[in-house]
C-alpha positions as CSV (number, residue, x, y, z in Angstrom):
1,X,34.9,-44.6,-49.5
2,X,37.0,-41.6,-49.2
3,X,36.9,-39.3,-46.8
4,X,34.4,-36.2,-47.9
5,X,33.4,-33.3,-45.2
6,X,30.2,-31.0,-45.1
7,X,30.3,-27.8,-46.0
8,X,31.7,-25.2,-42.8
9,X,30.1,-23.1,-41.2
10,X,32.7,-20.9,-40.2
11,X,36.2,-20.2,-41.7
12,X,39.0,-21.5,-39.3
13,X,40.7,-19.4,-37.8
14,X,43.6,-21.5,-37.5
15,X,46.0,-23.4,-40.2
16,X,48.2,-25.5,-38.5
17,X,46.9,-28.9,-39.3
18,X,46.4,-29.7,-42.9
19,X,42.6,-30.9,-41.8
20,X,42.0,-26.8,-41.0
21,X,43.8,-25.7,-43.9
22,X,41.3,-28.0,-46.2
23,X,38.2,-27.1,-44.2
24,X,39.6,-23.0,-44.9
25,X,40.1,-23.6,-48.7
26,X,36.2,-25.0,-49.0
27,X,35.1,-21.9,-46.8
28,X,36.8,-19.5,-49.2
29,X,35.6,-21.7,-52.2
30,X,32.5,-21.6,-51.1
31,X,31.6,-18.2,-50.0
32,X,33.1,-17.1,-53.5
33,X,30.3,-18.9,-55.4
34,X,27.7,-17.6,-53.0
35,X,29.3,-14.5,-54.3
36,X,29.2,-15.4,-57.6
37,X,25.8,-16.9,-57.5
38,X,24.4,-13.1,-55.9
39,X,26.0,-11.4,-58.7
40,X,28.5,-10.4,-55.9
41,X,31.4,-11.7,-57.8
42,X,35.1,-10.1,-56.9
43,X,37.1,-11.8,-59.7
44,X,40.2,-11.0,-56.7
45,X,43.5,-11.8,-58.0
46,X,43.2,-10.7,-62.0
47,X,45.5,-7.6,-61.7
48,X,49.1,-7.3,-63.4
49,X,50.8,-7.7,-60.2
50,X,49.4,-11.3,-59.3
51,X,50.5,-12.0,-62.7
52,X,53.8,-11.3,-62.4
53,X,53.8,-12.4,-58.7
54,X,53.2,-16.1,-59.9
55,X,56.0,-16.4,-62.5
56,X,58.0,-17.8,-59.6
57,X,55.7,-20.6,-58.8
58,X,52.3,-21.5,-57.6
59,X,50.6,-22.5,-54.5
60,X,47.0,-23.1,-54.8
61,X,44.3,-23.7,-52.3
62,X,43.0,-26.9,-53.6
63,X,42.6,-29.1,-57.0
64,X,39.2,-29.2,-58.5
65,X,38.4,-32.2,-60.5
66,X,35.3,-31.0,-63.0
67,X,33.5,-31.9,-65.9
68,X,35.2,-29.9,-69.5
69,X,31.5,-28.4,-69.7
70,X,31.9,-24.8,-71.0
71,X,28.9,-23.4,-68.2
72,X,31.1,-24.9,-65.4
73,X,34.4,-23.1,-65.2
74,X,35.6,-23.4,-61.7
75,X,37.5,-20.2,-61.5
76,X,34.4,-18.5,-62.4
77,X,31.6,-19.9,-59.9
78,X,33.8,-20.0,-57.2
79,X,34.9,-16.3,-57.8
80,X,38.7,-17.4,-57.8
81,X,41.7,-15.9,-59.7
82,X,44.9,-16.2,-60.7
83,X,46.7,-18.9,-58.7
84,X,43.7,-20.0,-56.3
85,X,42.8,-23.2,-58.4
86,X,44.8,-26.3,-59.7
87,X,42.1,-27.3,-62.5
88,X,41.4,-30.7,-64.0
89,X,38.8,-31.0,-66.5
90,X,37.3,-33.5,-68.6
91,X,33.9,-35.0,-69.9
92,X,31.7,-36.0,-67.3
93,X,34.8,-35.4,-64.6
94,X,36.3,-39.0,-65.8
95,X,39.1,-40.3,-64.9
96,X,42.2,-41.6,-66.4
97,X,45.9,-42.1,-65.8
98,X,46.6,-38.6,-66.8
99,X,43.8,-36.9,-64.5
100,X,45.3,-39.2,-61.5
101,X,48.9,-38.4,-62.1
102,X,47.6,-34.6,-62.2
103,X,45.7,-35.0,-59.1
104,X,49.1,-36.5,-57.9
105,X,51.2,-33.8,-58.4
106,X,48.8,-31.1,-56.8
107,X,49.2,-33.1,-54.1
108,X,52.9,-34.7,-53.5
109,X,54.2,-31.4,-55.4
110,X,51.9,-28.4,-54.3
111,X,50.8,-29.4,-51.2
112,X,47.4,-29.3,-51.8
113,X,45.0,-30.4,-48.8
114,X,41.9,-30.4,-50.5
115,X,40.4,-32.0,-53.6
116,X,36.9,-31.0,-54.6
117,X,35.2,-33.6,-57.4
118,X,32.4,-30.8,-58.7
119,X,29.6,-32.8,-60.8
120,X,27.2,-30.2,-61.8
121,X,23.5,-29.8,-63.3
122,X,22.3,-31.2,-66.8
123,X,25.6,-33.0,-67.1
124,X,25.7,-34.3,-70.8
125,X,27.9,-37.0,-70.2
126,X,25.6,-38.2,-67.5
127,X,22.5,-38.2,-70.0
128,X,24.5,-39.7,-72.8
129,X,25.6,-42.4,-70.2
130,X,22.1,-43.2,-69.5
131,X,21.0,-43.3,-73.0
132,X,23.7,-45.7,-73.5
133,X,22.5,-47.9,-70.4
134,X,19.1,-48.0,-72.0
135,X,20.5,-49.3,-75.2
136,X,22.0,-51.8,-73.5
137,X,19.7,-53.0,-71.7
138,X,17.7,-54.0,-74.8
139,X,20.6,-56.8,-75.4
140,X,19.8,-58.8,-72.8
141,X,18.3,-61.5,-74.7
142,X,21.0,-63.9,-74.6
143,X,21.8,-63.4,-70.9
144,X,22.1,-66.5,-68.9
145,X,20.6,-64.5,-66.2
146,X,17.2,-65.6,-67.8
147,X,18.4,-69.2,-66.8
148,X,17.5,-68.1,-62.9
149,X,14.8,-68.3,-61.4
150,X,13.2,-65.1,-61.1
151,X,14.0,-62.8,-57.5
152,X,16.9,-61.5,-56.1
153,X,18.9,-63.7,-57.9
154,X,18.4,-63.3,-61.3
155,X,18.3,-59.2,-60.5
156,X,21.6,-59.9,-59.5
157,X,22.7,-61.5,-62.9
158,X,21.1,-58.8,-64.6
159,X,23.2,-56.5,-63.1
160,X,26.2,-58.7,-63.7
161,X,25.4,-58.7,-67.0
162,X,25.2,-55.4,-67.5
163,X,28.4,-54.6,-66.0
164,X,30.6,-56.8,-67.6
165,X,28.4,-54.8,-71.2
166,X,29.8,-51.2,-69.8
167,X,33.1,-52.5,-69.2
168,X,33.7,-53.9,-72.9
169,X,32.2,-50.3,-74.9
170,X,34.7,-48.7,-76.3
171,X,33.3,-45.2,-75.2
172,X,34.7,-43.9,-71.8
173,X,31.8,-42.1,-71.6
174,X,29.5,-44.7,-71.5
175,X,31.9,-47.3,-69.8
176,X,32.9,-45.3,-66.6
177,X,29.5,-42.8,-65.9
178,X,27.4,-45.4,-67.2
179,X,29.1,-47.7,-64.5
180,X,27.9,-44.8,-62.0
181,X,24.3,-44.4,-63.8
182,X,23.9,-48.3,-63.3
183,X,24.9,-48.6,-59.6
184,X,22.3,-45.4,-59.0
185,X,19.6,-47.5,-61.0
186,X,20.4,-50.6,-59.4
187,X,19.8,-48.7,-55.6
188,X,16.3,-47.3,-57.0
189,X,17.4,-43.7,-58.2
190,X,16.2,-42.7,-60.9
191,X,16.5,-38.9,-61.7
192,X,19.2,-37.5,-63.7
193,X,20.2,-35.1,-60.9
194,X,20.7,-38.5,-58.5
195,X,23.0,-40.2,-61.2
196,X,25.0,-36.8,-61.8
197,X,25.2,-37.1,-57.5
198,X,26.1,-41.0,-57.7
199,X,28.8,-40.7,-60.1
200,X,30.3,-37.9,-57.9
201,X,30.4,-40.2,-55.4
202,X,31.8,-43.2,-57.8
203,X,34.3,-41.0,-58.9
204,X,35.5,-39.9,-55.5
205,X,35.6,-44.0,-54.3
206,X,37.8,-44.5,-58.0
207,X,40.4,-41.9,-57.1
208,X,41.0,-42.9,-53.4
209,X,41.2,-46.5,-54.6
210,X,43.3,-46.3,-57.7
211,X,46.0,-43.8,-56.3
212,X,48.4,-45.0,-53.6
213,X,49.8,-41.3,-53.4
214,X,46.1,-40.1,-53.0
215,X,45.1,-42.8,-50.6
216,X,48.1,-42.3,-48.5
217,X,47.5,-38.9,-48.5
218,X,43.9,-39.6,-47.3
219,X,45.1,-42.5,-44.6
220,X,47.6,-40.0,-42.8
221,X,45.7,-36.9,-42.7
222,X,47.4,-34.6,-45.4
223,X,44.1,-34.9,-47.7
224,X,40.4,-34.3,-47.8
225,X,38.0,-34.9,-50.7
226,X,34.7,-32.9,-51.1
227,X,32.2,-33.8,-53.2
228,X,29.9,-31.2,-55.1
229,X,27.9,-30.5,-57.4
230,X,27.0,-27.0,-59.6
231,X,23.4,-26.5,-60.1
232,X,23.2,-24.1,-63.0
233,X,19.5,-22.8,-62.1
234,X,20.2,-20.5,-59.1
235,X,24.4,-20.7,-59.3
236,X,25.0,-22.6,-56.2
237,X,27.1,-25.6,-55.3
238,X,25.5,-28.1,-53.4
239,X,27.8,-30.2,-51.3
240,X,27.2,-33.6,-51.5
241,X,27.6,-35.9,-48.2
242,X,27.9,-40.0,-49.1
């Protein structure tokens, strides 16, 4: 698992390491969506001048992996502007060789210290995932895992089964955050806000395992990964801890 932090409870003062820097850029992020979740929202940087200050180049704070969701702009709930974010955003936050290598580049080319991997509320890739776990699991009929005897073992096959199922469907939806939804299942969880947690968490272990630039990063300091996730009801990001 990669590294993930909780949330600070003070900014720090200094920046010197590239652990403090990451630890400031979650401080700012989050005070800006208790902001925005207050109706206290600043939209700072939005002007003219910040604009035309960035046609030279930009320097954001931190990447933000999030799902494409139109209720989940990160700018927005974090009360960010112009500049502050390098955004990634697709379906259910998945991941692909494109979202790495974008990842990548905040990182080797912008010197970003912190990623934050921001599930959120009523996700509808995680309840199509789900749906599509349930269909599957109405084909086990020819599953040799009926051929052991019942227990922990034939549990075990089941869930074999059912992953080498998720990894054949041709929808990435269903193959990558239905692989989440079935490792929540498998430890007992069963409520959608648990599986939109659980693929957070799956997403963050895919990342740090399936980039070396990312997991270099990780191993020597230079990076931190937070996971989150947007609950739509009051506005607030809760900060996951795995």
């Amino acid at each position: 698992m990669s590294e993930a932090f909780s949330e600070p409870t003070e900014p720090f003062e200094s920046h010197d390491t590239p652990e403090a820097k990451a630890n400031a850029a979650w401080s700012r992020l989050l005070q800006g969506n208790r902001r925005f979740a207050s109706g206290a929202a600043e939209h700072p940087w939005q002007d003219r001048e910040t604009r035309e200050r960035l046609l030279d180049g930009q320097h954001p704070d931190a990447a933000v992996l999030s799902c494409s969701d139109s209720r989940v702009p990160p700018e927005i709930i974090f009360d960010q502007g112009l500049g502050d974010l390098f955004d990634i955003r697709t379906a259910g936050e998945v991941l692909d060789d494109a979202v790495i290598a974008s990842l990548e580049y905040a990182v080797e080319h912008l010197g970003v210290s912190l990623i934050v991997v921001l599930g959120h509320e009523g996700c509808g890739a995680v309840k199509a995932a789900v749906d599509g776990v349930a269909e599957l699991a109405t084909r086990f009929d020819d599953c040799d895992c009926f051929d052991v005897p019942e227990g922990a073992a034939r549990d075990e096959a089941h869930a074999d089964h059912l992953e080498a199922m998720l990894a054949a469907q041709d929808s990435p939806i269903v193959r990558e955050v239905g692989a989440s939804v079935a490792q929540a299942m498998d430890a007992d969880l069963e409520d959608s806000a648990d599986f939109e947690r659980a693929h957070v968490a799956r997403t963050i272990e895919l990342l740090a395992d399936g980039s070396e630039v990312i997991s270099l990063a990780l191993a020597e300091g230079r990076l931190m990964i937070a996971g989150a996730r947007y609950v739509m009801h009051d506005g607030l990001v809760e900060v996951l801890s795995f």
